[in-house]
N, C-alpha and C positions, 0 to 999 in steps of 0.2 A: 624523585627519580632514583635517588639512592636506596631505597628501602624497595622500589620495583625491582633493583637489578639483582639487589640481595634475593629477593626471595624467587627471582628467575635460577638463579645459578646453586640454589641450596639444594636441589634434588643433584644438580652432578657433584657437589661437594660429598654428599652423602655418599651416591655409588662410589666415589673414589676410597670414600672413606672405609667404606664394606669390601670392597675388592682390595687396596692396598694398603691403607692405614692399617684394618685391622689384621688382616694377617700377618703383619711384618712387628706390630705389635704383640700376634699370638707365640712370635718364632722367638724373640728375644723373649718374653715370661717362661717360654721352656726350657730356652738354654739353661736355664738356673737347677732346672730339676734332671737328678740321677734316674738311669735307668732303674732302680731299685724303688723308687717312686717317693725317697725320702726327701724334707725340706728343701726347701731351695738354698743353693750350696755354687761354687765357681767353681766346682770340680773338672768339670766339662773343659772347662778353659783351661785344664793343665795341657788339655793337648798342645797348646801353641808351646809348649815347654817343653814336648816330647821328639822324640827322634826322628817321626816325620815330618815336620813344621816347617821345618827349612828347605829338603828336598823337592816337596809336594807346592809349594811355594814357589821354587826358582822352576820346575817344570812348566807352572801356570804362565809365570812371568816371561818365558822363552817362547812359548806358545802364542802367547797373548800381544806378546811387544814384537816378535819379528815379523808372526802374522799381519799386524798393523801395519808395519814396516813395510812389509810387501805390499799391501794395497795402496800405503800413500803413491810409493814411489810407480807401480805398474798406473794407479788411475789419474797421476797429473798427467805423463804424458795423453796416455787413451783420449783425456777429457779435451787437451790443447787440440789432439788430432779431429775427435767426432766435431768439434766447435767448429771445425770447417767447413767449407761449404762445397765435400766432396760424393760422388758417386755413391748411391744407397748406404746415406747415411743415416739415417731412418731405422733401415735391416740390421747397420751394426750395433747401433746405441742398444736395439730392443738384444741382439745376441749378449751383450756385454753385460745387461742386467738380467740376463736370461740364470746364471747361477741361483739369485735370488730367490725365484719361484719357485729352484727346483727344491722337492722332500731332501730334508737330510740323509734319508735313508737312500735314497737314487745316488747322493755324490759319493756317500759311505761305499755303497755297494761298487763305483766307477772306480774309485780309487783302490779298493780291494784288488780288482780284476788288474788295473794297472801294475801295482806291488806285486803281482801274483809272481813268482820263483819259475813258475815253468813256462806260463808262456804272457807274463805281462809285458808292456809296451817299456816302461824301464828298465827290464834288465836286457830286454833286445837291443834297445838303443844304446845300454851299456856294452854289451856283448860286440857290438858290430861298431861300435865306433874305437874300439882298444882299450874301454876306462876299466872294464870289470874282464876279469879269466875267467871267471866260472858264475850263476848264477846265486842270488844270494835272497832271500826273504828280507826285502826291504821294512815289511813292518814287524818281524821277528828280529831284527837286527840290533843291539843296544845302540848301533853306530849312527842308525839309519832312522828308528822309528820317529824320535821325537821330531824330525825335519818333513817327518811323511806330512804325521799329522799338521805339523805347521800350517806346510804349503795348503792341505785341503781346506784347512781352517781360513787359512787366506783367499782361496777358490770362492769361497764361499761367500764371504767377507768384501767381496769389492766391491757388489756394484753398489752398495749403501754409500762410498767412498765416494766412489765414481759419479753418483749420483748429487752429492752433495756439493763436489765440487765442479763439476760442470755446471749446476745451477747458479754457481756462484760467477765461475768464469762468462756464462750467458749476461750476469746483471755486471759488466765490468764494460764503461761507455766509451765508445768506438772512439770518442776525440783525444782519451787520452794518451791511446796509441796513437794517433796521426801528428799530434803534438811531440812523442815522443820520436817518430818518422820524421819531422821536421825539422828536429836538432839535433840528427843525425845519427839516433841510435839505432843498433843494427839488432835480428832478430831476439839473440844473446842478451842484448842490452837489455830491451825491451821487455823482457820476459822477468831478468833478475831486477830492475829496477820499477817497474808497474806492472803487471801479472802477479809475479808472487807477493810482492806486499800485498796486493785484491786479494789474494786469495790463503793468505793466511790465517785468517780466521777462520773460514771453510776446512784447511788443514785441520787448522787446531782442533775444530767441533765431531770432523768424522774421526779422527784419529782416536778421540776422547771416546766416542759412542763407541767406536770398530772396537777398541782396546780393551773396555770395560765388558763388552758383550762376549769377545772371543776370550779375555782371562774365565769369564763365568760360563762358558758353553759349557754343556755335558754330553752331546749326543754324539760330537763327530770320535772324538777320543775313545768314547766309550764304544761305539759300536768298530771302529778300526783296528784300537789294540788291547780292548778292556782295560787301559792302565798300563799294560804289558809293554815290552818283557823285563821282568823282573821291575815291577814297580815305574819305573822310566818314563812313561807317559801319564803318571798318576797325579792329576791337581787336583786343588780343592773341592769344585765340585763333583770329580770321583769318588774322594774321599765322602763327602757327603752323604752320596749313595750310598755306600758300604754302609756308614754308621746309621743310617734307616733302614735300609731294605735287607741288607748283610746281616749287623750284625743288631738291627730293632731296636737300638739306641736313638728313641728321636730327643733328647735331652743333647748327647754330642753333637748331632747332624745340627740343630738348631745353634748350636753354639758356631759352628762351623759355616752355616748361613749366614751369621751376623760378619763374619769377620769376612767373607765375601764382598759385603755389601759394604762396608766398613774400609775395605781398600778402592772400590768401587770409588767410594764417594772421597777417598784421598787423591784416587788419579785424578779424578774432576777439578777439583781445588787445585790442584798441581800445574794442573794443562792450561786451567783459564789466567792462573796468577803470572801463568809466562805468558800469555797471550794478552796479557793486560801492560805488560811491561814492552810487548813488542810494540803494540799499539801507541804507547808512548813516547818510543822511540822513535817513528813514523808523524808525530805529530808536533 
């Protein structure tokens, strides 16, 4: 039986192997080679030494972790509300993942038009409520852009959240609340002492995907503020871009992929090793 299931499972070993192993194999054997096309060398990697490393980094990190931030916090409640057993609820779960489906290039484009100086919806709502005197280019702003991008990044971003933990909140069994209803704990109670313990691993798991995926997105950024202004919105996988298609350096880009993936796979470690220590405090 063991040698059936082996050679059942060896053709998806293989495509994984072609489709993932070996590319991500072919990007770090490049990182090592200069655009000049000489030996393999760690030159590439002086970038993390250089003047942008830090900046292009805390952009990513601001983007990626508040973005996150906003989906936890906007999809527990969402998820406690859809769990009810309210009026077309059905219409709003599918609205609520309805960002999901949509092309980057659709939310890119809605947000533009939002931001837009003359006659987008923030700066009217600015204008008419007293916050702003004058119109302002929300994503030409230093003050403004990187929060634009955030929020659209979090737009985007939720209902994978949303999704994750309402399935979790679905599998959480109805006696442990009536148990908890019977010694007297009230909605509050209930919520901070069996709700969110259930649903803390759910937490931990979208937080972890949401966080990893929106530090490495390249498309909302890019197509909103190229990077812009004045470098500001510029993370790592911008940078990426440039050093391939800019500036045809796929020796740096490849170098620059590794340490994407490389902080990637440190959030992960990071988020399960507290989620390992939560769970033991619970147990």
């Amino acid at each position: 039986m063991q040698i059936a299931g082996l050679v059942l499972v060896t053709p998806a070993i293989v495509l994984l192997s072609m489709v993932v192993a070996g590319p991500f194999v072919y990007v770090v054997w490049q990182s090592f080679f200069e655009k000049d096309g000489k030996g393999a060398t760690l030159a590439n990697y002086d970038w993390f030494m250089g003047p942008d490393f830090w900046p292009t980094l805390s952009h990513g990190l601001v983007i990626g972790g508040l973005s996150t931030l906003i989906e936890v916090v906007v999809a527990v409640p969402l998820a406690l509300l859809l769990n009810e057993r309210i009026p077309a609820r059905g219409l709003l779960r599918g609205l609520v993942t309805l960002p999901w489906a949509v092309p980057t290039i659709a939310v890119a484009t809605a947000f533009l038009w939002l931001a837009d100086p003359f006659y987008g919806l923030f700066d009217q709502i600015g204008l008419e409520t007293g916050v702003l005197k004058q119109p302002i280019s929300v994503l030409g702003d230093p003050h403004y852009a990187i929060w634009a991008v955030t929020v659209a990044t979090a737009w985007k971003g939720l209902p994978l959240v949303f999704i994750v933990i309402l399935s979790s909140l679905q599998a959480l069994q109805a006696q442990y609340l009536e148990a908890a209803k019977v010694d007297g704990a009230w909605r509050l109670a209930q919520f901070r002492y069996v709700v969110l313990p259930h649903l803390g691993s759910a937490i931990a798991l979208s937080a972890v995907l949401s966080g990893i995926y929106n530090f490495a997105l390249f498309d909302i950024a890019y197509l909103l503020t190229g990077g812009g202004p004045a470098g500001l919105t510029t993370t790592w996988p911008l940078v990426l871009y440039n050093q391939e298609f800019a500036a045809f350096d796929s020796g740096r880009a490849s170098a620059v992929g590794v340490a994407i993936f490389l902080a990637g796979v440190l959030a992960l470690v990071v988020v399960l090793g507290l989620d390992a220590l939560r769970r033991r405090r619970y147990t």
